[in-house]
N, C-alpha and C positions, 0 to 999 in steps of 0.2 A: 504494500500500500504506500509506497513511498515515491509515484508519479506526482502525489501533489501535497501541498500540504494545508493545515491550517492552523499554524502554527499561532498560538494566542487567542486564537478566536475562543469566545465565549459560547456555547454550544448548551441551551436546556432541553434535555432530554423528558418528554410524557409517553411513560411505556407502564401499564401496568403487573405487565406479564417480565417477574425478575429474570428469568435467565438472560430473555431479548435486552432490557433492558443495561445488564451487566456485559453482553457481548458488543453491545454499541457504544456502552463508556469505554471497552477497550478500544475496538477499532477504530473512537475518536481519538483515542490519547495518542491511538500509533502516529495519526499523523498530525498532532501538533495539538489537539483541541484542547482549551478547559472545560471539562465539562459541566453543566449546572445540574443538578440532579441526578438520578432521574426522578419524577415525581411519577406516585402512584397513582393517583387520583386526580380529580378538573379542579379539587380545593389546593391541594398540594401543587401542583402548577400555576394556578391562581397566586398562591402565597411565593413562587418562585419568580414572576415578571414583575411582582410589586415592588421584590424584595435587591432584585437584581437590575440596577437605569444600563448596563453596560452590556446589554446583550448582541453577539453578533447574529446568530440564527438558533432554531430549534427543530427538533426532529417530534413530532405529534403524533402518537398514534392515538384516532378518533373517538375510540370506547374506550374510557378509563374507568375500569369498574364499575360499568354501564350507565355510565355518564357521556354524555357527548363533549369533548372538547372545545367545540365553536366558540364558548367565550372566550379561553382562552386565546384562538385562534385571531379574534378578532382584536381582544388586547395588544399582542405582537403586528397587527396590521395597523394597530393606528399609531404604534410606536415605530412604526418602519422597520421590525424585523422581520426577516427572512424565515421560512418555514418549507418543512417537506412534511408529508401526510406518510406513517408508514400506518398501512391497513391491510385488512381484509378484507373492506366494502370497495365493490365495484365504483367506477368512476359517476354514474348514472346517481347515485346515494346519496353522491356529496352534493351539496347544494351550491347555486352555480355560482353565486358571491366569490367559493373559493377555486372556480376554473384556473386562476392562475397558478396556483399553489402544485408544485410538484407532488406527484404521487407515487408511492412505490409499495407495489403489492405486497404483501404477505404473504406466503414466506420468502423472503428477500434477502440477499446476502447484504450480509453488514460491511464489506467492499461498497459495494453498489449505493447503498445510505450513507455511508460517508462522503461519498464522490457526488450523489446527488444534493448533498445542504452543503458541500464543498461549491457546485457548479450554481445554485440558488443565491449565497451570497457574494457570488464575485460576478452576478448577473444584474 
């Protein structure tokens, strides 16, 4: 993983599910990330965008303990952070507010998630 880096970047991760989310604080750190989180839950991410002004991007996945992420999501968009969606909901799901926002299916290699909120904020 060490075509690109992002090296300082601030990186909050919302992943419920620990393993995923323990696999994607490494494959952030390999190449350069700090990572913020990850938060478990849409209160715990909530309590992480209030808590953190210095955010460069984050990686969302949409059901956090069956909660929808979108506030969150909407928080980070009116602060101008960058976001990638990692889900299992088809693209049709997501409501079309966040058409822009990249998306990365599940199950998805944590290469691929890193390289996609890698190419999201340097876009």
């Amino acid at each position: 993983m060490n075509e690109f880096s992002l090296r300082g970047c601030r990186i909050m991760i919302a992943e419920d599910e620990y393993m995923l989310a323990d696999d994607l604080t490494a494959a952030l750190g390999e190449v350069g990330a700090v990572v913020i989180g990850p938060a478990p839950s849409l209160a715990a991410a909530m309590r992480l965008i209030e808590d953190t002004p210095d955010l460069h991007g984050a990686v969302l996945d949409i059901n956090l303990a069956g909660e929808v992420v979108y506030p969150a999501a909407d928080a980070l968009i009116a602060r101008g952070v960058r976001m990638v969606f990692a889900t299992g909901y088809d693209a049709s799901a997501i409501p079309s507010r966040y058409a822009e926002v990249p998306r990365c299916e599940k199950p998805v290699s944590m290469r691929k998630l890193a390289q996609a909120i890698g190419e999201a904020i340097s876009s």
